[in-house]
KEDRENKOL-357558 format. One record per residue (C-alpha): x, y, z; residue in one letter. Coordinates in steps of 0.05 Angstrom, whole numbers, padded with zeros to 5 digits, always signed. Layout:
<recs>
XYZA;...
</recs>
This chain:
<recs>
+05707+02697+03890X;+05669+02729+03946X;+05623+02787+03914X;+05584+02851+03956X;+05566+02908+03922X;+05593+02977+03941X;+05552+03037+03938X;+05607+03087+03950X;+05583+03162+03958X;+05618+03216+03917X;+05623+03258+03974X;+05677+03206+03992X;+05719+03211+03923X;+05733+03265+03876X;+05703+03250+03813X;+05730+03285+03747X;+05692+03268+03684X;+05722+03274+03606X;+05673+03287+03556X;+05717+03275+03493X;+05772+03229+03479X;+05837+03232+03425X;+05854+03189+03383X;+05923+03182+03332X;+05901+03179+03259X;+05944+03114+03255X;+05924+03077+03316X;+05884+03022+03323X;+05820+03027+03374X;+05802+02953+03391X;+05735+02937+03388X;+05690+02949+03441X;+05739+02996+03474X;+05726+03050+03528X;+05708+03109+03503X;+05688+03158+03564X;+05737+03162+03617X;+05729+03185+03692X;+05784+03201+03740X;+05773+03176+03817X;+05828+03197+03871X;+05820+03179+03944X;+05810+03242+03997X;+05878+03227+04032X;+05917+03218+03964X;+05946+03284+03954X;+05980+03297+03898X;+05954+03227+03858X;+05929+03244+03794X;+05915+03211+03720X;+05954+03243+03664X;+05924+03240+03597X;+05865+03198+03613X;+05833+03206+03548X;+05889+03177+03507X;+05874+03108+03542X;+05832+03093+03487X;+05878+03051+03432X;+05933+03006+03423X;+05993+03057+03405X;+06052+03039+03444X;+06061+03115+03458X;+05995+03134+03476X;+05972+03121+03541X;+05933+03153+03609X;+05985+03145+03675X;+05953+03132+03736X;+06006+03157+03788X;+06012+03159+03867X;+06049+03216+03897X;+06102+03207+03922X;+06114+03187+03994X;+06039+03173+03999X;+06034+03108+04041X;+05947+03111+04039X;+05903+03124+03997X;+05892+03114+03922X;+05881+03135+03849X;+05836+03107+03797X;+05817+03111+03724X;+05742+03092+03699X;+05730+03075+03627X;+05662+03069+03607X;+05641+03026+03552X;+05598+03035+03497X;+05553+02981+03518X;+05545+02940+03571X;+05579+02878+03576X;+05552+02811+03613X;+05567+02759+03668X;+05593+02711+03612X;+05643+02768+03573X;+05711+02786+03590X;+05751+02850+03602X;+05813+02863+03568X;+05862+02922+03592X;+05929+02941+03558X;+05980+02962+03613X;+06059+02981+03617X;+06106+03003+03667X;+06159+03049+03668X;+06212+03011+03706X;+06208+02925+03698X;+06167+02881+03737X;+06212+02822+03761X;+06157+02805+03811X;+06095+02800+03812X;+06083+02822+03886X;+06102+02886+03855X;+06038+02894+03827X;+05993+02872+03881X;+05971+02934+03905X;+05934+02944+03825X;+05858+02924+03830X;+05808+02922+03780X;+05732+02920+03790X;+05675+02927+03744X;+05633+02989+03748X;+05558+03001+03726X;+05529+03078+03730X;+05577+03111+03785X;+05588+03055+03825X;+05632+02994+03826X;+05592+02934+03813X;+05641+02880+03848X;+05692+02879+03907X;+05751+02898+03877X;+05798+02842+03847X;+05875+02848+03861X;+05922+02831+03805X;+05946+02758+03831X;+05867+02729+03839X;+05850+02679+03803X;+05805+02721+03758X;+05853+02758+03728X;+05899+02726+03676X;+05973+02759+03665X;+05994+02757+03589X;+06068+02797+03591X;+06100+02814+03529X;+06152+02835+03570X;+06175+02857+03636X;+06132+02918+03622X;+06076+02910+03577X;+06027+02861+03606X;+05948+02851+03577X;+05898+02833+03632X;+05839+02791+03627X;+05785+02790+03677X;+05725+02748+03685X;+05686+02795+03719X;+05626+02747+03733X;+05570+02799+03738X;+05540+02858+03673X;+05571+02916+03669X;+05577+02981+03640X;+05650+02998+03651X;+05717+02971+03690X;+05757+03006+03745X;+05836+03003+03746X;+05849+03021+03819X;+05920+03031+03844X;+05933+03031+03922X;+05986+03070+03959X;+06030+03025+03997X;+06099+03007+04018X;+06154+03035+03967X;+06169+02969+03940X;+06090+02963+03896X;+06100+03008+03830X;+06080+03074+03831X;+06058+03100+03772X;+06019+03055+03720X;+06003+03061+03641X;+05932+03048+03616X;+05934+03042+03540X;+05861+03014+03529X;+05809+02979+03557X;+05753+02935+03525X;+05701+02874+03519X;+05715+02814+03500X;+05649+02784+03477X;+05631+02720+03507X;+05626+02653+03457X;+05558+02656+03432X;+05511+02605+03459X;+05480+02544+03418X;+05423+02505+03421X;+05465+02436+03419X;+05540+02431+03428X;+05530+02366+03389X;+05470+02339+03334X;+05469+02285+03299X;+05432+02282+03227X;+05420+02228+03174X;+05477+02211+03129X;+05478+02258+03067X;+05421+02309+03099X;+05429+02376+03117X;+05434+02393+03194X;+05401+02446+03228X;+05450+02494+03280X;+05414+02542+03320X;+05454+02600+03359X;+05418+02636+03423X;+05453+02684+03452X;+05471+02739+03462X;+05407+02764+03441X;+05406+02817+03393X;+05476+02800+03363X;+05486+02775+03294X;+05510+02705+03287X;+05568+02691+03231X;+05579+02616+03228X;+05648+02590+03202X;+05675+02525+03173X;+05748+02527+03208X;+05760+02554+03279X;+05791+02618+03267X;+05807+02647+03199X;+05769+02650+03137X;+05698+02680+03118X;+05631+02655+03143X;+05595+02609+03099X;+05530+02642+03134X;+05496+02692+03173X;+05445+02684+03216X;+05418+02650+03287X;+05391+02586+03249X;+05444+02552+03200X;+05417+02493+03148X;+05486+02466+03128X;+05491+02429+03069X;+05485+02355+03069X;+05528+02321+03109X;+05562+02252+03096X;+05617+02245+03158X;+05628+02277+03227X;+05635+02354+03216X;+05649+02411+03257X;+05622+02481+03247X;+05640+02545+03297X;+05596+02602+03305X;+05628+02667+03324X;+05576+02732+03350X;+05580+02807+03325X;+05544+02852+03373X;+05544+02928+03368X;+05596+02926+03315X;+05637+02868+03355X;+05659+02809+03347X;+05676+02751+03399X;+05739+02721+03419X;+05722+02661+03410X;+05685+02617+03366X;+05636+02570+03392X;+05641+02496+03360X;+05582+02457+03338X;+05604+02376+03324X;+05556+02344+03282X;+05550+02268+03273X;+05516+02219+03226X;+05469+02163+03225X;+05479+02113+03169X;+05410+02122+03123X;+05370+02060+03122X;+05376+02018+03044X;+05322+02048+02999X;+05264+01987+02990X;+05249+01946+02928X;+05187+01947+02897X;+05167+01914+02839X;+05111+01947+02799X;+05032+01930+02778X;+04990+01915+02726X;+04916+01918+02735X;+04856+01918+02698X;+04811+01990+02700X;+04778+01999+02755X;+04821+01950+02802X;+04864+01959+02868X;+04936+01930+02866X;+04974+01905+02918X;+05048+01936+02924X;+05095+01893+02972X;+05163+01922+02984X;+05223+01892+03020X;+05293+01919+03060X;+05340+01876+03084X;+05347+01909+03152X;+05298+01923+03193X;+05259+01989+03174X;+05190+02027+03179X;+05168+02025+03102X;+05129+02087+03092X;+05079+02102+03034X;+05065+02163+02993X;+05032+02188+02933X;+05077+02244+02912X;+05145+02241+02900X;+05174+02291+02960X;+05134+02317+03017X;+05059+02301+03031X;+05027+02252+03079X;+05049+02185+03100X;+04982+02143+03066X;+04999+02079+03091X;+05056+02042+03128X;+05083+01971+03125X;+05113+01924+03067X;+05045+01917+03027X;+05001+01967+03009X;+04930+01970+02973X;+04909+02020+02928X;+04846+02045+02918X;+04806+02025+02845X;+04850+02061+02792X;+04830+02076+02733X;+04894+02107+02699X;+04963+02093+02716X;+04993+02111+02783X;+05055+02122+02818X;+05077+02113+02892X;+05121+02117+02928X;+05161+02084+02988X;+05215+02095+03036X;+05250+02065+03089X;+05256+02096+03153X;+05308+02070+03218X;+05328+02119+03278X;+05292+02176+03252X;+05328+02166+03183X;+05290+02158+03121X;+05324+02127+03046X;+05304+02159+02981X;+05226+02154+02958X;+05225+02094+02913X;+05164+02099+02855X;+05125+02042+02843X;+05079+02047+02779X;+05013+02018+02772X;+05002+02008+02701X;+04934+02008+02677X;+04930+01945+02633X;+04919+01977+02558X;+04865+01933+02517X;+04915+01956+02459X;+04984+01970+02452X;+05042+01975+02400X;+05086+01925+02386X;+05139+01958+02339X;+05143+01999+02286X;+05190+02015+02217X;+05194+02051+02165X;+05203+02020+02091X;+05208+02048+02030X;+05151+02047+01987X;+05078+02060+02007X;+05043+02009+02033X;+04973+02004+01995X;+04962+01925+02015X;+04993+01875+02063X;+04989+01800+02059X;+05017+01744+02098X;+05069+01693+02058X;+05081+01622+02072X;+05148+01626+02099X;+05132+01670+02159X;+05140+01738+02130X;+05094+01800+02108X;+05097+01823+02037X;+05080+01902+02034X;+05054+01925+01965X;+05055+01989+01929X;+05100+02043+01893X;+05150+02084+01891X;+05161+02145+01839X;+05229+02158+01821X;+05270+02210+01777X;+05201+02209+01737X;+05188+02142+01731X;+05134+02098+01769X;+05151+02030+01796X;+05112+01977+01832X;+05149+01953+01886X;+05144+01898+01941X;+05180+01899+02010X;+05180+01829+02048X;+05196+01839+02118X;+05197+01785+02178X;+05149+01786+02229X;+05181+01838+02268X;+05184+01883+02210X;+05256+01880+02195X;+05262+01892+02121X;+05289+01817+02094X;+05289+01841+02012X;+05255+01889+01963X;+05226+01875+01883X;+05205+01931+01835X;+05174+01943+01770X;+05180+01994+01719X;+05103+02012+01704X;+05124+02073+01660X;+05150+02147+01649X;+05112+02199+01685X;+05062+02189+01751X;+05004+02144+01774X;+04954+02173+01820X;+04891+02158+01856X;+04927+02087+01860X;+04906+02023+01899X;+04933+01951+01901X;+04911+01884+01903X;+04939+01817+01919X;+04907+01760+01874X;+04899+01685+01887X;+04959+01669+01846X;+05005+01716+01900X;+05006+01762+01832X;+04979+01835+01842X;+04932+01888+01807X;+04963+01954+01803X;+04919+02009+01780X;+04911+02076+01775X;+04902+02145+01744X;+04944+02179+01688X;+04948+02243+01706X;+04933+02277+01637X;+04899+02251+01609X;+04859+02210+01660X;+04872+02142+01627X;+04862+02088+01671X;+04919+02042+01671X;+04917+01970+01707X;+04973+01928+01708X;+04974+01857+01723X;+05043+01837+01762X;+05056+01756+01768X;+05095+01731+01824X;+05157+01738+01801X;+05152+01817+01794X;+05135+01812+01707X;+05082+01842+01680X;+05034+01801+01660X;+04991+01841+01626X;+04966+01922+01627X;+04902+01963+01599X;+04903+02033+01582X;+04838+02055+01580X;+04819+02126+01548X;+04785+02182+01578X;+04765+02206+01517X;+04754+02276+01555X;+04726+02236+01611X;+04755+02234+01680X;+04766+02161+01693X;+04793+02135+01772X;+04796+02070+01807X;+04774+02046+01883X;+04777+01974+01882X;+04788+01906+01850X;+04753+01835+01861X;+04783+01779+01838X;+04719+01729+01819X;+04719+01647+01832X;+04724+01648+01759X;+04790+01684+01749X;+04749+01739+01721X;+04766+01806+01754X;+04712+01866+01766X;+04750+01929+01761X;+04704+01984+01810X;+04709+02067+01803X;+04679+02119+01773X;+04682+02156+01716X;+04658+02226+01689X;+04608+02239+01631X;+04624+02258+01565X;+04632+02342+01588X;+04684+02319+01641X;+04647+02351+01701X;+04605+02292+01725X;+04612+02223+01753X;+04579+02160+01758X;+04597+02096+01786X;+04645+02055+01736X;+04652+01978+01737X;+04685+01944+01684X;+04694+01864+01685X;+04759+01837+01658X;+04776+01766+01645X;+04838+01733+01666X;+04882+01765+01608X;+04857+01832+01622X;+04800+01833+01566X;+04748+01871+01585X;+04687+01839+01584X;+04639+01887+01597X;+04625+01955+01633X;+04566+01991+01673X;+04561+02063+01701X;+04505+02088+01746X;+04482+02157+01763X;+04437+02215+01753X;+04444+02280+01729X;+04494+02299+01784X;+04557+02271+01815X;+04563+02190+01849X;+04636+02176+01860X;+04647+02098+01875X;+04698+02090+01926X;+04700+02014+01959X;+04670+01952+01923X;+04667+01883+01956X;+04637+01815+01920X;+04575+01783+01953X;+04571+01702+01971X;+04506+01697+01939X;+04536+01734+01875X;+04551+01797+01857X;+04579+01859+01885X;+04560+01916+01932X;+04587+01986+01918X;+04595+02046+01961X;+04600+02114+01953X;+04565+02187+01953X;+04508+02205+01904X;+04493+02283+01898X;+04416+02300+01903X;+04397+02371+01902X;+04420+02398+01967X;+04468+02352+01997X;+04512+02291+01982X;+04487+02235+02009X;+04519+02158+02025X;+04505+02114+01964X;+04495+02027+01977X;+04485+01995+01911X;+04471+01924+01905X;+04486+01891+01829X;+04483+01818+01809X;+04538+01781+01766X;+04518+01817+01705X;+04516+01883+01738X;+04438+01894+01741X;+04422+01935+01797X;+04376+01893+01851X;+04368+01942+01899X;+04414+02021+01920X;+04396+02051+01994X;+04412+02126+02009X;+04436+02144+02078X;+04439+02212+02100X;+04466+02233+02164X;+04485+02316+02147X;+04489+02343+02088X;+04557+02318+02069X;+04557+02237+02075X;+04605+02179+02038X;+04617+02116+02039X;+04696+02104+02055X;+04696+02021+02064X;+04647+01963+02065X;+04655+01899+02097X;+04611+01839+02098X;+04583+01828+02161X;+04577+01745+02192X;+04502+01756+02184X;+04514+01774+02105X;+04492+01836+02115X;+04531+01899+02106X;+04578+01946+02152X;+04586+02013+02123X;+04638+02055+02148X;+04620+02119+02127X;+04653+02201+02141X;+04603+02247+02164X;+04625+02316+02141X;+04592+02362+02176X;+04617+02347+02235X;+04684+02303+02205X;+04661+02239+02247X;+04670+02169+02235X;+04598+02143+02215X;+04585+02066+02225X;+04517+02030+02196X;+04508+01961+02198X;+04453+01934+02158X;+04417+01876+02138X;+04430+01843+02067X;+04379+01884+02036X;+04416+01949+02068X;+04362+01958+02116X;+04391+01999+02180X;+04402+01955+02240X;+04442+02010+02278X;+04486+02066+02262X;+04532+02096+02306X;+04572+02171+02305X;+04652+02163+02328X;+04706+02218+02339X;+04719+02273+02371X;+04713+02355+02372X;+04765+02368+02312X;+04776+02329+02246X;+04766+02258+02249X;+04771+02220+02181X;+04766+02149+02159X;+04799+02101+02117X;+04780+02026+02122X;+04750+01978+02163X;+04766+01901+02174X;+04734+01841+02221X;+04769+01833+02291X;+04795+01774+02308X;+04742+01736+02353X;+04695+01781+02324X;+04669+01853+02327X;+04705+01899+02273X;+04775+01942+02275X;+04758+02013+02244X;+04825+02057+02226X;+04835+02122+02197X;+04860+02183+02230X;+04844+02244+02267X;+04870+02310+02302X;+04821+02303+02369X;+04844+02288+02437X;+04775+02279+02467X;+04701+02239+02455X;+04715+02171+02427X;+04797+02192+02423X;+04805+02163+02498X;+04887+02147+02480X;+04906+02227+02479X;+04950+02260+02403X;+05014+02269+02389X;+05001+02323+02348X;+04970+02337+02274X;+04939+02283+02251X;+04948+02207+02292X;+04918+02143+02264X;+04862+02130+02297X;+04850+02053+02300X;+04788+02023+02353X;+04755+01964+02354X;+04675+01957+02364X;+04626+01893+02383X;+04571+01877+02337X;+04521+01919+02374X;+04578+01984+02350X;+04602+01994+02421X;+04677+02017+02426X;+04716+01965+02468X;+04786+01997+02461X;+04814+02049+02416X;+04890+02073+02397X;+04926+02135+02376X;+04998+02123+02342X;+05031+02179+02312X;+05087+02234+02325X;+05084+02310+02319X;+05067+02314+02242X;+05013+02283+02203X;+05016+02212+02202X;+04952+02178+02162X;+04941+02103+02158X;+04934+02073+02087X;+04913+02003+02106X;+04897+01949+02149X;+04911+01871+02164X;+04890+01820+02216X;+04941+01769+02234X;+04881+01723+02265X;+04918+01726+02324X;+04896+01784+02362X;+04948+01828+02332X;+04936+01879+02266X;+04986+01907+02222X;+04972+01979+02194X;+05009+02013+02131X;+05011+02086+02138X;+05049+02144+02122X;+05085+02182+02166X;+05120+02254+02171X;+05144+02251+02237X;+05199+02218+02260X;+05253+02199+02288X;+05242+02184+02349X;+05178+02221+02352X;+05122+02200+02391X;+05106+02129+02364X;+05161+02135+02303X;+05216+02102+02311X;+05252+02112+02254X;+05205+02159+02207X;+05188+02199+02167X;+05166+02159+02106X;+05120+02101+02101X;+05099+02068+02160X;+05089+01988+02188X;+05061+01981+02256X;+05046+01925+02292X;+04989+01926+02348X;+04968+01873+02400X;+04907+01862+02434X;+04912+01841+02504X;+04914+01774+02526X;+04848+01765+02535X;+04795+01804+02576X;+04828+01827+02628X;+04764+01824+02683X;+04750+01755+02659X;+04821+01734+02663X;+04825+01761+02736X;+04767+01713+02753X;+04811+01654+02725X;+04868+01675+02757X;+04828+01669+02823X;+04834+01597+02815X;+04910+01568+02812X;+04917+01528+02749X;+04964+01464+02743X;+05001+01437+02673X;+04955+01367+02676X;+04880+01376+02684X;+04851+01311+02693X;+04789+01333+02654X;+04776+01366+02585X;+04723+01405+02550X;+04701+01414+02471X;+04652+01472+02465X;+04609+01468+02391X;+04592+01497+02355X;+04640+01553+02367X;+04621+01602+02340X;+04539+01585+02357X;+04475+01624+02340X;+04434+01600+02400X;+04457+01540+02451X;+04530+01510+02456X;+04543+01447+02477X;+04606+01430+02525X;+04632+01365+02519X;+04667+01345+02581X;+04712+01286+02588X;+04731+01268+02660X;+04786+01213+02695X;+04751+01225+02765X;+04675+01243+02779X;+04664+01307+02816X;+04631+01378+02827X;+04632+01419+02762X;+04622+01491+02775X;+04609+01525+02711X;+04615+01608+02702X;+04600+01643+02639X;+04629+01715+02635X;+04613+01771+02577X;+04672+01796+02547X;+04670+01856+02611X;+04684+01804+02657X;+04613+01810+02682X;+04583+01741+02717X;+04529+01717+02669X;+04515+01646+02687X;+04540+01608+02748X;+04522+01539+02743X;+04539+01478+02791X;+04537+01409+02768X;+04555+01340+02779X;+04587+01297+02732X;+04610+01228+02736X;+04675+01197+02702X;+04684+01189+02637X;+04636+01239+02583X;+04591+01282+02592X;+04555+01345+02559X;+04530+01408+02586X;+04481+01450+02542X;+04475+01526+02556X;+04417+01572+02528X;+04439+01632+02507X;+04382+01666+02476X;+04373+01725+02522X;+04444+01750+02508X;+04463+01786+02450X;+04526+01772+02397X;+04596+01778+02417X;+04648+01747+02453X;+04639+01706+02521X;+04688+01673+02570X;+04671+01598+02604X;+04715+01580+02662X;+04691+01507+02688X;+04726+01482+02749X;+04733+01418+02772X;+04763+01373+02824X;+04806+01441+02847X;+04829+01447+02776X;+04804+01497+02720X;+04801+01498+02633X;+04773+01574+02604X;+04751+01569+02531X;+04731+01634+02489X;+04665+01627+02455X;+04640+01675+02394X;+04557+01676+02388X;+04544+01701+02323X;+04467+01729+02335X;
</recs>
């Protein structure tokens, strides 16, 4: 439609403003209607006037304004002006209610009707005659007709002009209301697409300043939000949302639809996940079956992309680490995918149980089982009992004793030669010691009850002699009751004593571990109080119980003796509790009890030991328990106290330590070596179940433990090398264990290049040796007197194919 603007003057028209307007209690005043009202009658129109203009302001079927020509007027005009509350745009709508007084059977009838939008005073647009093409018709009968106009240009308010013509146009015309239609709010994107099962973003722009109400049916129902910007929730199919505006109070007539699509999310990767040794980088592949970007990350949402592509390195870790991957096709990305890199452990658990009497010793039978020995006390009575489990610790049967009425304490148990046990212990009043020897069978075979006689007497330990003779080792107190010495008392194979010893001073010396010596006799352990502190007490006795030689070791003011172990140089390792600061305390000495080294284990709270026992391969396995998470306690607590098991070299440094426990004290009791790289421990445990490391608790305890497979650096290095079932060489080392030089025998089909690399037990590179050999044998020598005891790794290679062999140098 042709537009021009016309700037009419007043002076031309009569203008008659209404300042208030009327409206029924029970109408309805559509939105966005007129509310001002301005009548506008042509200077040759006599006699045209506007009834009742203000009451053109609602929807009530009787209340209307009537525009009316006089009659027999054949020029001029009268018009009605309804200003709106605000101004509409170039993209609303106008709607007018109108009725007639007689029917309209034609529309040429009403051709002398314009309308034309007004802004200020002035119309804004060349007036538009009822039958153009911007104005739509809606009749709800021959008389009542609502008008739409696209008027194309803002506004502030809409003309209804009626022209004087021939007789056959109406007359007279009835203007209930006029008002805005809001245009359909603008979006950013008729149409998005998003990832399949991710939220979409919708975005509405205009107009500005309304408020956007976005809907999830076209028209109907209640918005599911409010506001320009719209996250919808994740989408899985095509979906269609519609956005409707509400500006100064209204709303638009129509909703504008937003379709969204989806894009099929690429597969999610597989990744397998990674062992390494400390300190190492692992390499993570992953794999899709379509083709996809493969993204890496380090967190499990959010964060930087740190590397892209199917294989990524990590950087040295030194704990265990998760990644993560995704896929990502067409802007689409799968779920993150974690990939763990597990810090190879030098120790872990195997399994655990729970069994039903205390476990005090553990032995190994012939048919593949382990037989657990101790007691149980029951409605008053004490019985030794033994549990015989297989190798994984399932319970296979139980035997018990009666011992007798009333309870043992301060007990320990011993295994004998003949698979028979000593069971002794303490009555508790009054203090008789009581041994029992148990055959294999379960029957007593014989039992002392040995008086106190107002003494105090205990028990620590029992050695079973080449000569069937047994030396019964513990302490007992002087005639007042208040002191102690060390006890021993030797016993033949009936139970006869044969004779007894104490030593002591004035003060207290409680014996508490005893062990025999190859040369002959015994070495016992304890504390001795001096004057101002108690002290660790070494004694060493012949056969007859003669003292040779005692060494005092003082570390605080509060020392002991807890275990004693030979050591492969006959000398002694003491594992000792220092109390002032409730450490572990380790001296090994020579076999006259000289200090070689001592060494100060544990943590910042209590820290308490119980026995110690060689490693397999060498080096010693120390367990008791503690409440630390810190210092030497490098595998964390679950709370209370944990056992505390670690293994050191020969020169006392750590190589790998273990917490097992659950929330409540759990203390170990024992320990055994399988000779296989794997220990069993007896404890006792009040956690449980399910608790941490208890399975099945509380009550007492069997764990199994398992070193690694070897050291992990060391194994790397062989690794490096693929191995093959046949080698067409092979290798003796002797002796293995050696003090100074070993000798490698090597038998080869083929001659070739040997290349020879000895590793410490670190997997640090200590000798690298290459050699030709010819066919058939041949012997390699290696000096080893610059490197200290321990355990060593040789990895020979030849002709492209590879044989390791531990070796153990004893000093």
């Amino acid at each position: 439609m042709k537009k021009r603007r016309w700037w009419c003057q007043l002076l031309l028209t009569g203008l008659i403003s209404f300042g208030s307007v009327s409206v029924k209690a029970d109408s309805n005043v559509p939105c966005g209607s007129g509310t001002s009202q301005t009548i506008v009658l042509g200077t040759n129109c006599q006699n045209c006037s506007v009834l009742q203009p203000s009451l053109a302001v609602d929807d009530d079927t009787n209340s209307f304004s009537t525009i009316k020509l006089a009659p027999d007027i054949h020029y001029g005009y009268v018009a009605q002006r309804i200003k709106f509350s605000s101004a509409g745009s170039k993209k609303d709508q106008i709607k007018i209610k109108l009725s007639f007084s007689d029917p309209v059977y034609d529309r040429n009838l009403i051709s002398n009707i314009f309308i034309s939008t007004v802004v200020g005073n002035n119309i804004n647009t060349e007036r538009v005659n009822f039958n153009d093409n911007d104005v739509k018709l809606f009749w709800s009968s021959l008389q009542d007709v609502i008008v739409i106009f696209n008027p194309d240009e803002n506004f502030q308010g809409v003309e209804v002009y009626l022209k004087a013509e021939n007789n056959n146009k109406v007359r007279t015309v009835h203007l209930h209301y006029a008002t805005v239609l809001l245009a359909a709010p603008v979006v950013q994107k008729e149409q998005v697409t998003t990832c399949q099962g991710q939220p979409a973003v919708l975005h509405a722009t205009k107009p500005v300043g309304a408020t956007f109400k976005w809907y999830s049916q076209k028209s109907g129902g209640l918005p599911v939000y409010t506001g320009a910007d719209f996250t919808t929730p994740a989408i899985t199919s095509e979906t269609t949302y519609y956005v409707e505006a509400v500006y100064n109070g209204c709303s638009t007539s129509k909703r504008t639809p937003v379709i969204i699509k989806t894009t099929p999310l690429p597969e999610k990767p597989t990744v397998s996940n990674s062992m390494i040794c400390s300190g190492q980088s692992a390499t993570l592949v992953a794999s899709v079956y379509q083709p996809s970007i493969l993204n890496w990350y380090d967190q499990a949402s959010g964060g930087n992309v740190i590397a892209s592509g199917t294989s990524f390195s990590t950087p040295p870790l030194y704990t265990s680490t998760i990644y993560y991957v995704e896929a990502s096709k067409s802007g689409c990305v799968s779920g993150r995918v974690p990939a763990q890199v597990n810090i190879q452990k030098k120790i872990s658990k195997v399994w655990d149980n729970t069994v039903s009497n205390t476990i005090n010793n553990i032995t190994r039978s012939n048919d593949s089982a382990y037989i657990l020995a101790g007691y149980i006390y029951a409605s008053g009575n004490t019985y030794f009992r033994k549990t015989k489990t297989d190798l994984a610790g399932n319970v296979i049967s139980t035997e018990q004793t009666f011992l007798r009425n009333g309870p043992i304490t301060n007990f320990i148990t011993q295994n004998l030669s003949d698979k028979g046990y000593i069971f002794a212990g303490t009555q508790n009043i009054p203090y008789n010691l009581l041994v029992y020897k148990i055959d294999q069978s379960g029957n007593i075979s014989w039992s002392l009850d040995i008086p106190a006689n107002g003494h105090q007497n205990g028990i620590s330990s029992v050695i079973e002699n080449n000569d069937g003779t047994l030396l019964l080792a513990g302490y007992t107190s002087n005639t007042n009751g208040k002191q102690f010495d060390f006890w021993i008392l030797k016993v033949d194979y009936n139970g006869n004593i044969l004779w007894t010893k104490t030593y002591g001073g004035p003060k207290e010396e409680i014996l508490i571990s005893a062990i025999a010596v190859p040369d002959g006799g015994y070495a016992l352990g304890g504390y001795a109080i001096g004057d101002t502190s108690q002290r660790a007490w070494l004694v060493r006795i012949n056969d007859s119980g003669d003292i040779l030689w005692d060494k005092i070791y003082s570390k605080s003011y509060m020392d002991q003796i807890q275990s004693l172990i030979l050591t492969p140089e006959e000398g002694f390792l003491l594992y000792a509790m220092d109390y002032e600061h409730t450490d572990h305390w380790i001296i090994k000495t020579d076999s006259l009890g000289n200090v070689i080294w001592n060494k100060i284990y544990g943590g910042s709270n209590f820290d308490y030991p119980v026995t110690v026992i060689p490693a397999y391969g060498g080096g010693y396995i120390a367990g008791g328990y503690t409440r630390s998470s810190n210092g030497d306690i490098s595998d964390g607590n679950n709370g209370d106290d944990d056992l505390w098991i670690y293994k050191i070299d020969d020169a006392g440094n750590k190589i790998w330590d273990i917490t097992l426990g659950g929330s409540s004290s759990d203390r170990l009791s024992s320990l055994f070596n399988n000779n296989d790289g794997s220990y069993l421990l007896g404890a006792y445990s009040f956690s449980g179940p399910n608790d941490g490391d208890v399975t099945h608790g509380p009550g007492d305890w069997l764990v199994k433990i398992v070193e690694s497979n070897g050291n992990c650096a060391a194994r790397e290095a062989k690794e490096n090398v693929a191995e093959v079932n046949t080698v067409s060489y092979k290798t003796t080392a002797y002796p293995n264990p050696f003090n100074s030089n070993i000798n490698l025998d090597i038998t080869a089909n083929e001659a070739g290049n040997l290349h020879l690399q000895l590793f410490s037990i670190e997997g640090i590179l200590l000798k690298d040796i290459q050699q030709y050999v010819g066919s058939g044998q041949g012997t390699v020598s290696l000096k080893t007197d610059e490197m200290p005891a321990g355990t060593y790794i040789v990895k020979m290679m030849l002709n492209n194919q590879v044989v390791t062999e531990k070796l153990i140098k004893n000093n």
